[in-house]
N, C-alpha and C positions, 0 to 999 in steps of 0.2 A: 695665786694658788691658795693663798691663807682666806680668802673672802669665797674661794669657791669649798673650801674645805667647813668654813664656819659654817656655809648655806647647805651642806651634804648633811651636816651634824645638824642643823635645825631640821631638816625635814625628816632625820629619825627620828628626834626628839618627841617631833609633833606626829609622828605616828604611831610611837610606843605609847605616847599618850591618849593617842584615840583607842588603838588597842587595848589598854588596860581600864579605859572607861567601858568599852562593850562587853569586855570578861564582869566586868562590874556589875555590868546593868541584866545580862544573863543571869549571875548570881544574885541579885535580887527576885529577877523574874521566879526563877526557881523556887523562892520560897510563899509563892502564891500558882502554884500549878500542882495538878493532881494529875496521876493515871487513873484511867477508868477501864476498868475492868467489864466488857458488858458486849464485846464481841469475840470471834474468832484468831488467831493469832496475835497481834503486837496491840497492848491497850492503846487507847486515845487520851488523848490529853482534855483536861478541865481548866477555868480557874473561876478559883473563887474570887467571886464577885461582889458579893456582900455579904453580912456575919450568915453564916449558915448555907448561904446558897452557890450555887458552882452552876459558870453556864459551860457548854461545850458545842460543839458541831452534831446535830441530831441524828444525822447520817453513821455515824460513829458509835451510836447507842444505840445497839440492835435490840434492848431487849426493854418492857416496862417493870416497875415494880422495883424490886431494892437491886443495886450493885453494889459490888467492891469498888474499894476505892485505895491507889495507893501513895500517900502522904511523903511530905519533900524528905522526912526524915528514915521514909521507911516501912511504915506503921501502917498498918489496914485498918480501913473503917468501910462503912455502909451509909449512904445515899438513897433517896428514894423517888424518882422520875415524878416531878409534879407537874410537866408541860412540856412539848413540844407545837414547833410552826415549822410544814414542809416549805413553805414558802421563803422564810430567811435561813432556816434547814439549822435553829437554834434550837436545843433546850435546857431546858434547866430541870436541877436536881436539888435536893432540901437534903442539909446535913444538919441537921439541929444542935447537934454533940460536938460539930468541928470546928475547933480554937482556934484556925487557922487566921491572921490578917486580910483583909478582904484586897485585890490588887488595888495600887494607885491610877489614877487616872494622868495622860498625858492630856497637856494643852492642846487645843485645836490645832496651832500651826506644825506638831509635829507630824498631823497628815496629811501636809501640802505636800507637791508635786515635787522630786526630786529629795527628800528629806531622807534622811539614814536612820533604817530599820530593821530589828530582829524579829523572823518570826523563831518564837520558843517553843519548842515540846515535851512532853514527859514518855513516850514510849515505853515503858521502863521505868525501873528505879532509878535513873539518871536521867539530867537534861540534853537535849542536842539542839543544836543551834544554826540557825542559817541567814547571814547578812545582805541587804540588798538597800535598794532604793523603793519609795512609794513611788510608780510609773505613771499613773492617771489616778484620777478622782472624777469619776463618775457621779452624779443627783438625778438622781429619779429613775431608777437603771430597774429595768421591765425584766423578769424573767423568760423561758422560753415560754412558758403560755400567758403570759400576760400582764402576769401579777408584780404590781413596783414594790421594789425595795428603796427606802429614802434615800440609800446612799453605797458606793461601792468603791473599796480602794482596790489600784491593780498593782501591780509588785510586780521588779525583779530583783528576783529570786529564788534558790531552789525550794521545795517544798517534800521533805521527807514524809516516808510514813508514817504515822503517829501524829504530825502536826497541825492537823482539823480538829478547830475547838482550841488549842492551843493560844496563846498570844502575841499580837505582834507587838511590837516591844520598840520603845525609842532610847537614844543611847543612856538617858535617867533611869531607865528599867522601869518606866508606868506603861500603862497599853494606850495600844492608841487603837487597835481594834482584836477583833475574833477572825483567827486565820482559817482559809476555808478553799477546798479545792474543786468544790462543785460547782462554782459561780462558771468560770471563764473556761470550760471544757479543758481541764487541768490545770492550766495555767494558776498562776499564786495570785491569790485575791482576800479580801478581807474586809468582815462588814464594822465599818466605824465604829468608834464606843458610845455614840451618840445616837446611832440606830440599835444598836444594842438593848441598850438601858430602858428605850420606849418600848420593845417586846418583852421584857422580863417583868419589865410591872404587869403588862397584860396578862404572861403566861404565870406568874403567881398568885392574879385574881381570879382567872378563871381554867386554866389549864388549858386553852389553847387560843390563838389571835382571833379576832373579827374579821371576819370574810364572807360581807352579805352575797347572794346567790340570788339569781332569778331562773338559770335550767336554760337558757340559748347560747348558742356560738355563734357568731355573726362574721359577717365579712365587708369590707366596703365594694361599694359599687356607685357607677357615677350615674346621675337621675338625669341629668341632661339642661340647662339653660333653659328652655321651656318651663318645663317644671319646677324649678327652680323659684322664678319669677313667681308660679302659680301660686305655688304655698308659700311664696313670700319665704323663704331659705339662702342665707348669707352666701352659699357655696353649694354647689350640682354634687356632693357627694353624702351618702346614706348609707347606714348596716344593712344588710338585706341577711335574715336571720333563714340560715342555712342548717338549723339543728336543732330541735326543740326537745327539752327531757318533760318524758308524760310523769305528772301529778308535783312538777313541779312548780314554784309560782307564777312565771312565766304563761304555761299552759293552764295555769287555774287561772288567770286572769282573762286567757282570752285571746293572746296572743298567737300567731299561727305563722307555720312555717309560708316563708316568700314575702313575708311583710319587713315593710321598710322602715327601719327605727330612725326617725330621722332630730327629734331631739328628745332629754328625757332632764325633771325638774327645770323646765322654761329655759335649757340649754341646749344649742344646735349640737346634733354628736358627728363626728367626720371617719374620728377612728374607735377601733374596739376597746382602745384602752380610755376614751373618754368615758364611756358604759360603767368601764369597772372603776374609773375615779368616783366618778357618780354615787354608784353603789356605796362604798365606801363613808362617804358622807348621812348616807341614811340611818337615824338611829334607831336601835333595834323594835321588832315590832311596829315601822310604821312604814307607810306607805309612799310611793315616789310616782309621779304620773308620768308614764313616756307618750309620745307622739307617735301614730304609727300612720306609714301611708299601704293602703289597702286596696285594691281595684280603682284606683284614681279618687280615692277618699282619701280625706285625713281625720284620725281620730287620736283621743287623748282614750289611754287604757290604764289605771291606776292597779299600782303591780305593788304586793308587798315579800320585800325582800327576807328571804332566809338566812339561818348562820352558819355554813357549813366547815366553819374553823374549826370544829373537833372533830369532824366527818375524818374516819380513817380510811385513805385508798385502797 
């Protein structure tokens, strides 16, 4: 009885202990998170990120230009939107005035598979909290139309109101990412602090990401082994461009609908998302040659990409 009683008492021990470390690590988180003031009912949460700047969930900030903001202690201040990307659905805000600690960063391993974590929010003049595990880790995770995002955590856990843009929090109280409920059709998900960091330097050079454009939607279709062989193509499958926008580069170049993009920069393409890795790579202002097959021609068509990163929907 005495060995089954000493083992009842360590396993409180050892839970009161993990308990009083995630009240811990909440109350650190807390003192790098902001309410934002800049929609309709319950604010959304920030945090600051580095001296002056606050990222949050962009979805969450309905409005451009200065918001309120309301501090761990209480205290109102003003923020002023220097950049959004619909695509990681991050932005950031410039507090020039706020003395605030910038959050710590957690170590890589605490966003591996299975690891115990808080997402935190500011709702309110108070924080709320919800514990769970990281469930997957996603690399190179494609949005619904196409566009990749480097990286994606999946969570379980619940995910209150308020807690997009928020942080998710390891039991030390650093983040390990931006909590975010638009990724996984509600579900808790969260973009690493590592994909983070590389969009906030963008969005504070230029006020919104790189997102070259050429104006087509494309679809795959299979050319056949014949054809194949002809043009000398590693694999029977090609874009067949099903949507061309007029006056865009695409259509200034010469491109035309029913044409089959079959490589583009001396690359074979298969799928649509190879197109937009492509893109991607091309730096601004210059030009990329795609391959197009045409009435049983092949032709090289040099297409120069646009930025349509600031483009508001």
């Amino acid at each position: 009885m005495s060995s089954l009683a000493n083992s009842d008492t360590s396993n409180i021990n050892a839970l009161a202990e993990l308990s009083s470390k995630l009240s811990v690590a909440v109350e650190r988180a807390s003192s790098y998170i902001v309410a934002i003031h800049a929609r309709r009912r319950i604010p959304s949460s920030g945090i600051v990120w580095r001296d002056g700047v606050i990222v949050s969930a962009s979805h969450t900030v309905r409005r451009d230009g200065t918001v309120r903001l309301t501090l761990p202690d209480g205290n109102n201040a003003e923020a002023t939107v220097a950049g959004r990307d619909a695509v990681s659905d991050l932005v950031v805000l410039r507090a020039p005035e706020l003395s605030l600690a910038a959050a710590p960063r957690a170590e890589s391993r605490a966003s591996a598979v299975g690891s115990l974590v808080l997402a935190v929010g500011r709702p309110g003049r108070t924080v709320s909290a919800s514990f769970g595990i990281v469930s997957a880790v996603r690399e190179g995770w494609r949005t619904e139309t196409g566009e990749r995002i480097d990286g994606l955590l999946r969570l379980d856990l619940a995910v209150y109101d308020g807690f997009s843009g928020g942080p998710l929090v390891a039991p030390s109280g650093a983040v390990v990412g931006i909590n975010n409920s638009t990724f996984a059709r509600g579900a808790a998900a969260a973009l690493p602090v590592s994909v983070v960091d590389s969009i906030v330097d963008e969005l504070l050079e230029r006020g919104h990401t790189r997102r070259p454009f050429i104006g087509v939607a494309v679809h795959p279709v299979t050319v056949g082994a014949a054809a194949a062989r002809r043009y000398n193509l590693p694999h029977e499958v090609a874009l067949i461009v099903v949507s061309l926008a007029e006056g865009e580069p695409a259509d200034v170049a010469g491109i035309q609908l029913g044409d089959l993009l079959v490589g583009i920069a001396g690359k074979q393409l298969a799928r649509p998302s190879d197109l937009l890795d492509a893109l991607l790579k091309v730096p601004d202002g210059e030009a990329i040659d795609v391959t197009v097959l045409r009435a049983g021609k092949q032709q090289t068509i040099s297409v120069t990409p646009r930025d349509r990163g600031g483009q508001t929907e």
